[in-house]
C-alpha positions as CSV (number, residue, x, y, z in Angstrom):
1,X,81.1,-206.0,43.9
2,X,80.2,-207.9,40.7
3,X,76.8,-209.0,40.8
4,X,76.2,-212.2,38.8
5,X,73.2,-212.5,36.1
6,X,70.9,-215.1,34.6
7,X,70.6,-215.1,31.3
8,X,66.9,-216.6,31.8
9,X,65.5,-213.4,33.6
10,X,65.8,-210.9,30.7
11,X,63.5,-212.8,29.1
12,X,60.8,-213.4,32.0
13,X,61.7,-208.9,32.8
14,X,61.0,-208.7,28.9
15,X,58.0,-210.5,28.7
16,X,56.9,-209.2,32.2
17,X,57.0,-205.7,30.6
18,X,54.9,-207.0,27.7
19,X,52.2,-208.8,30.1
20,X,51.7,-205.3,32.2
21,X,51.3,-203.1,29.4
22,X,48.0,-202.9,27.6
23,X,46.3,-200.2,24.8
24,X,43.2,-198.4,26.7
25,X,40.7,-196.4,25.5
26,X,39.7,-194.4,28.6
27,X,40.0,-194.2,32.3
28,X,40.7,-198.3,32.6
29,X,38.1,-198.5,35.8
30,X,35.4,-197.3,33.7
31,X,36.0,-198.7,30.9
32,X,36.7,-202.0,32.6
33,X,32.7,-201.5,33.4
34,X,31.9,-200.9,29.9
35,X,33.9,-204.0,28.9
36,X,32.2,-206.5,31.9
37,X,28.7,-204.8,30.8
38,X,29.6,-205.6,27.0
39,X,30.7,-209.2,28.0
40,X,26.9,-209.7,29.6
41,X,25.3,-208.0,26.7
42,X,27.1,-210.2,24.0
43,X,25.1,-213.7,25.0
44,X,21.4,-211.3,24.5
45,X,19.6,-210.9,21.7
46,X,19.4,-207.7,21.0
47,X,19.8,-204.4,23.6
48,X,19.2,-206.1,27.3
49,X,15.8,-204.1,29.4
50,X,18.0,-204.2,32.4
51,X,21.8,-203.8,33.4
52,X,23.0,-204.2,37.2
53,X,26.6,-204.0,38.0
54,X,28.6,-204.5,40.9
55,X,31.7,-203.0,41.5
56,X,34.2,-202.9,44.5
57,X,35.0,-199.7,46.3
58,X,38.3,-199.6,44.4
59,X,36.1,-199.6,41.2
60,X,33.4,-197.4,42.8
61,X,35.7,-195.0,43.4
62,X,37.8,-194.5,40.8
63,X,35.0,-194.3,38.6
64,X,32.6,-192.2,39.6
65,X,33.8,-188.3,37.9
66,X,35.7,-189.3,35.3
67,X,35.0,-188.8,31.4
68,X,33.9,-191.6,29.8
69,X,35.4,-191.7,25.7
70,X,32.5,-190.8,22.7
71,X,30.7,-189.3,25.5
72,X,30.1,-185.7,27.1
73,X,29.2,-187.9,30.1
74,X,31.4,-189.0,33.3
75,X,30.7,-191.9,35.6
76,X,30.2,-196.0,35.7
77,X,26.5,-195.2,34.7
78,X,26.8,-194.2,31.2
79,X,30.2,-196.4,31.3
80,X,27.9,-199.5,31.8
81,X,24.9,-197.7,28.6
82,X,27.9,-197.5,26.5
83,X,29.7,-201.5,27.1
84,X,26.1,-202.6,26.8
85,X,25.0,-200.8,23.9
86,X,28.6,-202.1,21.9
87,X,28.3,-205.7,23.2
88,X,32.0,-206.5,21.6
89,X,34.0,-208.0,24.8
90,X,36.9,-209.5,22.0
91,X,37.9,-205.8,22.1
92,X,38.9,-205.6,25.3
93,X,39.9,-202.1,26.7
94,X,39.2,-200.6,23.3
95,X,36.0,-201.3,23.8
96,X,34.8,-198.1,23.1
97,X,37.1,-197.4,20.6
98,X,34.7,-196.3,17.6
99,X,31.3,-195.9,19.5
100,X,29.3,-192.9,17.4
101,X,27.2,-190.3,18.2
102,X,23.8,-192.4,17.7
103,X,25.5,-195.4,20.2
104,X,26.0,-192.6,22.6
105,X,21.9,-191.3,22.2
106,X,20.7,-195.3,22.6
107,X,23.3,-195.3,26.0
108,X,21.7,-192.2,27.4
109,X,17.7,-193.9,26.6
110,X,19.1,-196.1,28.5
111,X,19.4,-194.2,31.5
112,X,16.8,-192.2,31.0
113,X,15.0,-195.3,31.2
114,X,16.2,-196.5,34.4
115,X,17.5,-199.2,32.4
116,X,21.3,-199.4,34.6
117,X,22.2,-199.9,38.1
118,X,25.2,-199.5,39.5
119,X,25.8,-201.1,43.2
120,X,28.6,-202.0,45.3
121,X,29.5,-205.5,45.5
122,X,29.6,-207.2,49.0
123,X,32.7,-208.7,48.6
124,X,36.6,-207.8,49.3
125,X,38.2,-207.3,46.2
126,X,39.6,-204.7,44.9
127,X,39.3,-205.2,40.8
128,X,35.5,-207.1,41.2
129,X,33.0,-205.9,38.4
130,X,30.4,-208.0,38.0
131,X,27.8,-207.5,35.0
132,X,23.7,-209.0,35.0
133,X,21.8,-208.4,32.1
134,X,18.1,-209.6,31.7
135,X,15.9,-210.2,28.1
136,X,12.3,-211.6,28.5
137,X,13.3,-214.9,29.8
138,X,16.9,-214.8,28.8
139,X,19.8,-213.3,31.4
140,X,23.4,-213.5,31.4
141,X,26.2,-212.6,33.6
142,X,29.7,-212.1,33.3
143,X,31.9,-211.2,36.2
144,X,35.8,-209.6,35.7
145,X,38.0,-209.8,38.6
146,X,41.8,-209.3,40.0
147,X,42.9,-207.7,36.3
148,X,40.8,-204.9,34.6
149,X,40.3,-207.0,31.4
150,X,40.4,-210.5,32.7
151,X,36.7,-212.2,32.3
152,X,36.7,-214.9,35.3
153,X,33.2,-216.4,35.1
154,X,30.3,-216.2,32.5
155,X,26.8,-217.9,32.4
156,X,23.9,-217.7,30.2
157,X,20.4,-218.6,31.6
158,X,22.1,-220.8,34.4
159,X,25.0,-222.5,32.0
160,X,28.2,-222.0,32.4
161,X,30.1,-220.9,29.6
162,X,33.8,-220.0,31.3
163,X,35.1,-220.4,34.8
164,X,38.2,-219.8,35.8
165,X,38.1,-218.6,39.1
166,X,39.3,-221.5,40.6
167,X,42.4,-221.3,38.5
168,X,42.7,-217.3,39.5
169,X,42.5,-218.0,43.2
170,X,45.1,-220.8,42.8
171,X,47.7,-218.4,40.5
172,X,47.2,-215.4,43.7
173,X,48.1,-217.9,46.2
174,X,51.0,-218.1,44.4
175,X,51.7,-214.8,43.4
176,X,54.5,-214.4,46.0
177,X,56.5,-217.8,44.9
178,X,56.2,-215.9,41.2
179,X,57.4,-212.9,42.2
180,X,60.5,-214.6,44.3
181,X,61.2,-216.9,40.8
182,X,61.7,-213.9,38.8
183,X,64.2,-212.1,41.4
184,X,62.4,-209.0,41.4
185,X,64.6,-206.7,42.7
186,X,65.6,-202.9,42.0
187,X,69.7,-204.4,42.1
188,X,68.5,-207.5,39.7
189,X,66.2,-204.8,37.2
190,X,69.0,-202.7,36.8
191,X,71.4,-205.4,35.9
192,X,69.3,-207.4,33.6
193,X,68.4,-203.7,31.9
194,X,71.8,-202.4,31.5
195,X,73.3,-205.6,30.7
196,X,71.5,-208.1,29.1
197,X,68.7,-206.3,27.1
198,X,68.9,-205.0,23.5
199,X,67.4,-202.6,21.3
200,X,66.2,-205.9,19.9
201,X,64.7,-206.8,22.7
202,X,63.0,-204.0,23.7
203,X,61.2,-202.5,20.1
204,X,58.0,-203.3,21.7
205,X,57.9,-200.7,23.5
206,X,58.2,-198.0,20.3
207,X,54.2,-198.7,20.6
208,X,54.0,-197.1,24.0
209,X,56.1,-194.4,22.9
210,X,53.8,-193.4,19.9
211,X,50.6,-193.7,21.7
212,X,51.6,-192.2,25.0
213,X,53.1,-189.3,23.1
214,X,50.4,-188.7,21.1
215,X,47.6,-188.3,23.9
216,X,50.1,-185.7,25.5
217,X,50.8,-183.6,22.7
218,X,46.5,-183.8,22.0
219,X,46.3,-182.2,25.5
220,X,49.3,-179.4,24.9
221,X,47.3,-178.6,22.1
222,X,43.4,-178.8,23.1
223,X,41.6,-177.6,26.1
224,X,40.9,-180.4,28.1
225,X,40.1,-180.8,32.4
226,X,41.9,-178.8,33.6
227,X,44.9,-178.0,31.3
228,X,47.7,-178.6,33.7
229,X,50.1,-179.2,31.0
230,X,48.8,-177.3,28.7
231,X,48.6,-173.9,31.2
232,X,52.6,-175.1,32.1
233,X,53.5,-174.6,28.6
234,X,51.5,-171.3,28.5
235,X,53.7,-170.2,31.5
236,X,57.2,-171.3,29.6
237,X,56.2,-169.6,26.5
238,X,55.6,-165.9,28.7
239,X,58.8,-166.7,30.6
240,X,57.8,-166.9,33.8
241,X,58.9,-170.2,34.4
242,X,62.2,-171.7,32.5
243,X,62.2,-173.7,29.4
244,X,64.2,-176.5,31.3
245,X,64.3,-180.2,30.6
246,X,62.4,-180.7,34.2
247,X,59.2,-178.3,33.1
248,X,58.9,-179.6,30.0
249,X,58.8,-183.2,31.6
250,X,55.9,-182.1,33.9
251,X,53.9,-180.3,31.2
252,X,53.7,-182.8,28.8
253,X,52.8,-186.4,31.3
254,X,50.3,-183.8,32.8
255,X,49.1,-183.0,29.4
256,X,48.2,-186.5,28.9
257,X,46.7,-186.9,31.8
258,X,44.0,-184.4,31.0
259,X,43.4,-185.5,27.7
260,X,42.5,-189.0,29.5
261,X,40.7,-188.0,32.1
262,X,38.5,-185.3,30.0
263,X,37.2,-188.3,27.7
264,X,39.6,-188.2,25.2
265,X,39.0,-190.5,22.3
266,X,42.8,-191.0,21.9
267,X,44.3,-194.4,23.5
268,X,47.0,-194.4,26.1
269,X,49.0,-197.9,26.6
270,X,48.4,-198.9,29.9
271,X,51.2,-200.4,32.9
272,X,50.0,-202.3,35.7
273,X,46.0,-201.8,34.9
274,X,46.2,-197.9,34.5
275,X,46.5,-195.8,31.8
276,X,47.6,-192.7,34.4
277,X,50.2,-195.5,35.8
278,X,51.2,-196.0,31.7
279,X,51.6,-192.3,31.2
280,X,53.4,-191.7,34.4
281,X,55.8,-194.6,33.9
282,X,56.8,-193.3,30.1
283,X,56.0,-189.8,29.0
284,X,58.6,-188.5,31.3
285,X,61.2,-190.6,30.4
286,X,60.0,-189.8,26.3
287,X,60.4,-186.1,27.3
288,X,63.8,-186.1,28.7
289,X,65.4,-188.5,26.4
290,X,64.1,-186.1,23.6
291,X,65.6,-183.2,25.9
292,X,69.1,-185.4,26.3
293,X,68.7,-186.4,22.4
294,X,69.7,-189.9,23.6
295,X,69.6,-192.8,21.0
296,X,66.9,-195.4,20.6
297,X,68.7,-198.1,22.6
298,X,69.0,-196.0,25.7
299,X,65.7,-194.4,25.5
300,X,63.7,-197.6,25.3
301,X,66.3,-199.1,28.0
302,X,65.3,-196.1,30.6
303,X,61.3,-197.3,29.8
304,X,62.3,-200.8,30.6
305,X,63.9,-199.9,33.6
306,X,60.7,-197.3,34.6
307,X,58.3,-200.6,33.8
308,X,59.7,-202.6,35.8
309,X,60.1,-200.7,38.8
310,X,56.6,-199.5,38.7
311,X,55.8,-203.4,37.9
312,X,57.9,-204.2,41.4
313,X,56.6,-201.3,43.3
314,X,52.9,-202.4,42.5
315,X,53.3,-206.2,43.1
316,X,54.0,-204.8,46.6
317,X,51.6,-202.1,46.9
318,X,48.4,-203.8,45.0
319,X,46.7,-203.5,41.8
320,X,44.9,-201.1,42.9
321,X,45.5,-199.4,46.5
322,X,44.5,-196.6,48.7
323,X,48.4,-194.8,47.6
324,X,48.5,-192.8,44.5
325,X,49.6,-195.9,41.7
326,X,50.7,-192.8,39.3
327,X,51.7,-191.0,41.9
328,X,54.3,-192.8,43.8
329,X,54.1,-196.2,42.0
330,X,54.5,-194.7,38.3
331,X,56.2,-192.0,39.5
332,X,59.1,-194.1,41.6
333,X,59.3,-196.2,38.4
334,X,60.5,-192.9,36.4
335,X,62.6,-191.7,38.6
336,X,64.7,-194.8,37.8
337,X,64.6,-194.6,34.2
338,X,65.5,-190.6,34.3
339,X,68.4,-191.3,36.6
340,X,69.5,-193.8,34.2
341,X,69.1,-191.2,31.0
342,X,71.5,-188.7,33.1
343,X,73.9,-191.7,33.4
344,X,73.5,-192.9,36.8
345,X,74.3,-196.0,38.5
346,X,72.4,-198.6,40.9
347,X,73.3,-196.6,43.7
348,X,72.1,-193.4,42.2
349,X,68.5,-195.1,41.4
350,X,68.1,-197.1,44.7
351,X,68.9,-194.0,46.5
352,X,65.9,-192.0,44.1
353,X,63.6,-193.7,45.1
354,X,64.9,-193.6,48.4
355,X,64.2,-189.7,48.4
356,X,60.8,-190.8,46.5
357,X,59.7,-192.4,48.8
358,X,60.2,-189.7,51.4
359,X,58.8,-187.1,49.8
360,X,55.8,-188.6,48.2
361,X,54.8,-191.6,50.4
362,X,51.8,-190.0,51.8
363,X,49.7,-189.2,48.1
364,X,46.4,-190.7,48.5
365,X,43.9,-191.5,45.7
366,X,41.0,-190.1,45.6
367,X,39.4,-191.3,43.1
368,X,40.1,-191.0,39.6
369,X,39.4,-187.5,38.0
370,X,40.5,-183.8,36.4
371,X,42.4,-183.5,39.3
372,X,44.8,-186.6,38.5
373,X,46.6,-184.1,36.2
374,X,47.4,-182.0,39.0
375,X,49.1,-185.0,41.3
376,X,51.1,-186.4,38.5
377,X,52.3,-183.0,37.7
378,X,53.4,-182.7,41.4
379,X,54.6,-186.5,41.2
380,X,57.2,-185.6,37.6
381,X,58.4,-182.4,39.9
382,X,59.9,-185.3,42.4
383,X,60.7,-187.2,40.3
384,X,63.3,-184.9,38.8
385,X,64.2,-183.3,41.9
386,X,65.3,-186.4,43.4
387,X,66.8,-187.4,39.9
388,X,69.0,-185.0,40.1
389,X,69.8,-184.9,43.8
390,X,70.9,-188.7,43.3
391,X,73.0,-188.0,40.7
392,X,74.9,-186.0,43.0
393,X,75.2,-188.7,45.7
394,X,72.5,-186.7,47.9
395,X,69.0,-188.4,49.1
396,X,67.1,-189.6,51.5
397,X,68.2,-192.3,53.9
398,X,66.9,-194.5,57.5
399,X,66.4,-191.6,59.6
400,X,63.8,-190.1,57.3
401,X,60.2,-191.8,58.2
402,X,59.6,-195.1,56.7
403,X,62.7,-195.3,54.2
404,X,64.8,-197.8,55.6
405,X,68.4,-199.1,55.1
406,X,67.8,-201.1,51.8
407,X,65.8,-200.1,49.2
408,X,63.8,-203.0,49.0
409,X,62.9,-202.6,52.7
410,X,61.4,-198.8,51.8
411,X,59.6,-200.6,49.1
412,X,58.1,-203.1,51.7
413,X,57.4,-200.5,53.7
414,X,55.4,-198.3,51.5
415,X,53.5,-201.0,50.6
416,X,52.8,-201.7,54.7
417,X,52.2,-198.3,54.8
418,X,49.2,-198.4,51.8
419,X,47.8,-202.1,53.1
420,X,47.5,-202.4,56.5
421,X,48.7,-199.1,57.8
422,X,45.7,-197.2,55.6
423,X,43.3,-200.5,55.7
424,X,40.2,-198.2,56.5
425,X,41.0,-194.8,54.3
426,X,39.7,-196.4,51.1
427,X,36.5,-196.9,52.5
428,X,36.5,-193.1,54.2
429,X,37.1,-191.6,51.1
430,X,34.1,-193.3,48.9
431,X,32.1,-192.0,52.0
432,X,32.8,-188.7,51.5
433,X,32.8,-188.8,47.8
434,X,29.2,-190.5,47.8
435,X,27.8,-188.1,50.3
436,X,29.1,-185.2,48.6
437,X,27.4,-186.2,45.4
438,X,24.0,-186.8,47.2
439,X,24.6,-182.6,48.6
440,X,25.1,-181.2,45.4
């Protein structure tokens, strides 16, 4: 059956695509810390005597072992040292981009000062940082909320200097309504992807491609975490695994996630808030167009496609969310974009993610960490095998768990599933993560 097309919606997909995607310098919760502390800092004179943050448990969580960049330091302690000590919140999520050596000594007097605090917020957001720093007489706050970069209210000793959080709360009330205006669909992507969009269109993302394949190849190359990529490639190179198109994929996205997660002062370009989201959502595709030696048009037309199923994935699942974002969200979203590279059709990708969905449905996140490397490797292994079971016509259908007849049921499902199914395993993992930090 035919399906019919607006011409408007490639241009709301297109500059969807362009809205969720963001250079990062770091692990994004983190360094969404460093950026709230840095927005605080920037209305003191001079370094502040004392920095208290508040984060949510999403924040908490997923920021508590993870390298922080220009530092040999993990955590939102020395995250919240280094955003106070550069004070430049106009950089945004490079806002450690360029921090030295002697930034990273006045961060760590800073701790060994007992100059930071970092505290969970009492609230029920999941993206909530907010920043208090305190002068002599003079304090200021600065509070980010709902997107990792998005400064919602700041104040200098009691005035106001921006508030938009009436605006914000308004815009998530509507955030359904937005999502039904642009026809977010798996069936409308795929149309609007393979037929309306150019090369012209979509040259944008030849930025993502640079800078996501640059942080991978930095971690085939360097030791860094726990070299999950890097020890895949060993493995190819003594022959014990093959030199296929599908280990190659997994070696190099789980490349770049070590680099990131060790520290690494490369950027990655984010998707959806995440860096691991960003790598997940384009390194594969990068390495199995390169492996298919597909032109330009169809490369950057398979990222497309990955983008904006992660983008329609997330809008169901959350921002952030008890699921694995990289994992299933990131990892659902390539899926699409490979089967498309290998030719497929809307009934090949709908039923990927079908089989995604089944296999991978159950990948929790525990936090971000070295580790992260290991689950997107084992999220780029489904995504190929159910790639290539598509292609044949084989998958997953209703009779396996939550999948369900359409494909935008699963979808709804998963995100059930991740909301109110797992409502109370968030706040059971930060348990065991704190307590296992106060044991060792």
């Amino acid at each position: 059956m035919e399906t019919k097309v607006c011409s408007c919606l490639k241009d709301k997909y297109v500059n969807l695509v362009k809205s969720e995607l963001a250079p990062a310098l770091g692990c994004t919760e983190p360094v969404a810390v460093a950026l709230c502390a840095a927005g605080a800092a920037a209305h003191i004179d001079g370094i502040p005597e004392q920095t208290t943050i508040y984060v949510s448990q999403y924040i908490m969580k997923n920021g508590m072992n993870v390298g922080v960049p220009n530092t040999d330091m993990v955590g939102l302690d020395i995250a919240t040292a280094m955003g106070v000590i550069s004070a430049r919140p106009e950089k945004g999520l490079l806002v450690l981009e360029g921090m030295t050596s002697e930034d990273f000594s006045k961060a760590k007097e800073l701790l060994e000062q007992k100059k930071i605090h970092v505290k969970l917020a009492e609230n029920d957001y999941k993206v909530y940082i907010e920043a208090i720093c305190t002068k002599g007489s003079d304090t200021a706050k600065a509070i980010i909320r709902d997107i990792h970069n998005q400064f919602v209210y700041i104040e200098k000793n009691g005035q106001v200097l921006l508030n938009i959080i009436p605006q914000c709360d308004i815009a998530a009330s509507r955030s359904a309504k937005v999502e039904d205006d642009c026809s977010l669909t798996v069936r409308q992507i795929y149309h609007e992807v393979v037929n309306n969009m150019t090369l012209e269109d979509l040259t944008f993302l030849r930025e993502a491609v640079d800078v996501n394949k640059s942080i991978a190849l930095e971690g085939l190359t360097h030791d860094y975490g726990h070299m999950v990529g890097k020890s895949i490639l060993s493995n190819v190179e003594a022959g014990i695994i093959a030199d296929d198109i599908a280990n190659y994929a997994v070696a190099l996205t789980a490349a770049a996630a070590d680099a990131r997660m060790a520290g690494c002062r490369k950027p990655v370009m984010s998707a959806v808030g995440s860096g691991n989201q960003g790598i997940t959502a384009t390194v594969p595709i990068i390495a199995v167009a390169e492996r298919l030696k597909v032109d330009e048009e169809k490369k950057l037309k398979a990222l497309a496609m990955s983008l904006l199923v992660t983008i329609h994935t997330k809008h169901s699942l959350g921002r952030l969310s008890v699921l694995c974002g990289c994992g299933i969200a990131a990892a659902i979203g390539s899926c699409a974009g490979i089967i498309y590279l290998f030719g497929g059709t809307e009934e090949n990708i709908e039923l990927g993610i079908q089989t995604m969905v089944a296999d991978i449905s159950g990948m929790v996140c525990d936090g971000a960490k070295p580790g992260c490397a290991i689950k997107i490797a084992t999220a780029v292994s489904a995504t190929m095998r159910s790639a290539l079971l598509a292609i044949h016509g084989v998958g997953a259908d209703q009779h396996d768990g939550i999948v369900a007849l359409s494909v935008e049921d699963t979808l709804h499902n998963l995100a059930s599933l991740g909301n109110e199914g797992m409502s109370g395993t968030n706040e059971a993992i930060l348990d065991m993560m704190i307590h296992k930090e106060e044991k060792e």
